[in-house]
C-alpha positions in Angstrom: 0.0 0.0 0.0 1.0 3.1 -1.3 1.1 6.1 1.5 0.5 9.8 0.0 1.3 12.8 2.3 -0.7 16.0 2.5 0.3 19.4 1.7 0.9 20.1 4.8 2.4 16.5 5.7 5.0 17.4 2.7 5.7 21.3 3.8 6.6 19.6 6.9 8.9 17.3 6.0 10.6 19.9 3.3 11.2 21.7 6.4 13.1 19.5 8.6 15.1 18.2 5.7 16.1 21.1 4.7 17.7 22.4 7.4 19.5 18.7 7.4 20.9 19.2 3.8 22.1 22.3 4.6 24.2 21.4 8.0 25.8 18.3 5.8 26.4 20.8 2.8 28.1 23.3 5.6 29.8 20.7 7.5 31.4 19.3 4.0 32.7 22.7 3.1 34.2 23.4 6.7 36.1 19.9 6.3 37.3 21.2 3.3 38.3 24.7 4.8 39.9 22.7 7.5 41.9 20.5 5.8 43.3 22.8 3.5 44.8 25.3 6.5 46.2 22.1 8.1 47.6 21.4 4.8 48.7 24.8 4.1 50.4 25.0 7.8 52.5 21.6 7.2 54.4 23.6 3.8 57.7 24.5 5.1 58.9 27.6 4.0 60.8 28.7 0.9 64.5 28.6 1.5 65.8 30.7 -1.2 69.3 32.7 -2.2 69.2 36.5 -1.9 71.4 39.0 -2.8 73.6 40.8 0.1 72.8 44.3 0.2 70.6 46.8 2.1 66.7 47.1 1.5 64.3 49.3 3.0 60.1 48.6 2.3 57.3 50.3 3.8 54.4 47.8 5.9 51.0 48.4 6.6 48.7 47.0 9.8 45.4 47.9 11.1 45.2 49.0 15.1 42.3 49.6 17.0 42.9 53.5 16.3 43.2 52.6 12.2 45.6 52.3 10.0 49.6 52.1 11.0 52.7 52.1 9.0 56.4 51.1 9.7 59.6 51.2 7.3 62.0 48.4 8.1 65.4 48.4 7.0 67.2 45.2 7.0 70.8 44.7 5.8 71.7 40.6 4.6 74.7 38.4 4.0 74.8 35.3 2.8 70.5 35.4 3.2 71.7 36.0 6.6 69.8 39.6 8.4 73.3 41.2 10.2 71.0 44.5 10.5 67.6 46.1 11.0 66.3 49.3 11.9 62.6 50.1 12.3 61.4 53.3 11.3 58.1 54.2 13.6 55.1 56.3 12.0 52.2 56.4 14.2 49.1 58.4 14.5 48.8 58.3 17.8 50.8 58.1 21.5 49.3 55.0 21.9 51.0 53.4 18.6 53.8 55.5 19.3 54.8 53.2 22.4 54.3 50.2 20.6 55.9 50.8 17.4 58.2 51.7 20.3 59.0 48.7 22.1 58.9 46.7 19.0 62.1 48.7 17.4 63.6 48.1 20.2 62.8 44.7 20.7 62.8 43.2 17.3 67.0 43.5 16.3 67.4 40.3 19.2 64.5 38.4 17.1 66.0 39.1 13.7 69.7 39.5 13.7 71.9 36.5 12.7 68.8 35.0 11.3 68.3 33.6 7.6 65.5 35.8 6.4 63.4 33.0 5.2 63.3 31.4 8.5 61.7 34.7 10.2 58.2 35.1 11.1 58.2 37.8 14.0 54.7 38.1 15.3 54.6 39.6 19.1 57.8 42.0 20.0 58.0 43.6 23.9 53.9 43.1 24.0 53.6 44.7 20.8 51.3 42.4 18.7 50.0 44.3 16.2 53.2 46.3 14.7 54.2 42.6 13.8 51.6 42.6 10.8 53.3 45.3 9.2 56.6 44.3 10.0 56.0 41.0 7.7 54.5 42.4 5.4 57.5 45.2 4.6 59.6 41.8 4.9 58.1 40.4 2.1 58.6 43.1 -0.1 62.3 43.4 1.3 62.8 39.6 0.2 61.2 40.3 -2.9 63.4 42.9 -3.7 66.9 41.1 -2.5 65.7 37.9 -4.0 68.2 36.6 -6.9 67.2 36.0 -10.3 
């Protein structure tokens, strides 16, 4: 015997599946997401040859009071950092100290260090001034880097 369902009986049902299909859709694409970060993660980093020399490149970051900037300055031999000097450019006495205590903190992070192995995040409880720090870095490598 064949069962029919209502309208109502059906509208039901559409409702409770859908909600279903949708959590397994969502919960398929998160996997994904997740698997490709872990994946991404596990890549070591590029170890490649750069030429000696002094660069200088400008990096950006956001802070609660907007946006920040810092110049960094780093000198290499043999891929190696033997120098760096932060250049501070805040907006406000707040930014001021940390872009602060993260010149003055970073040189003991960075010097006698291959370049490609750095990845200088929080300096003397300065967090944020980290952001731009890489990303002046990566232009800095991207300049040095040998054809």
């Amino acid at each position: 015997m064949t069962r029919m369902l209502t309208t109502s009986a059906r509208t039901r049902a559409a409702r409770i599946a859908a909600p279903i299909g949708a959590t397994a859709a969502l919960l398929s694409t998160l996997t994904a997401c997740s698997t490709a970060a872990t994946t991404e993660a596990a890549t070591p980093p590029v170890d490649a040859s750069y030429s000696d020399g002094t660069y200088e490149a400008s990096g950006a970051y956001q802070s609660p009071a907007g946006s920040e900037k810092i110049t960094v300055t780093v000198t290499l031999e043999n891929d190696t950092v033997t120098d760096v000097e932060v250049t501070l450019n805040p907006s406000n006495p707040t930014t001021a100290n940390y872009q602060g205590q993260f010149a003055d903190g970073v040189d003991a992070l960075v010097v006698g260090e291959d370049i490609d192995s750095l990845d200088v995040t929080v300096v003397a409880g300065s967090s944020l001034t980290g952001n731009g720090f890489r990303e002046a870095l990566t232009a800095i490598k991207a300049d040095a880097l040998e054809s």
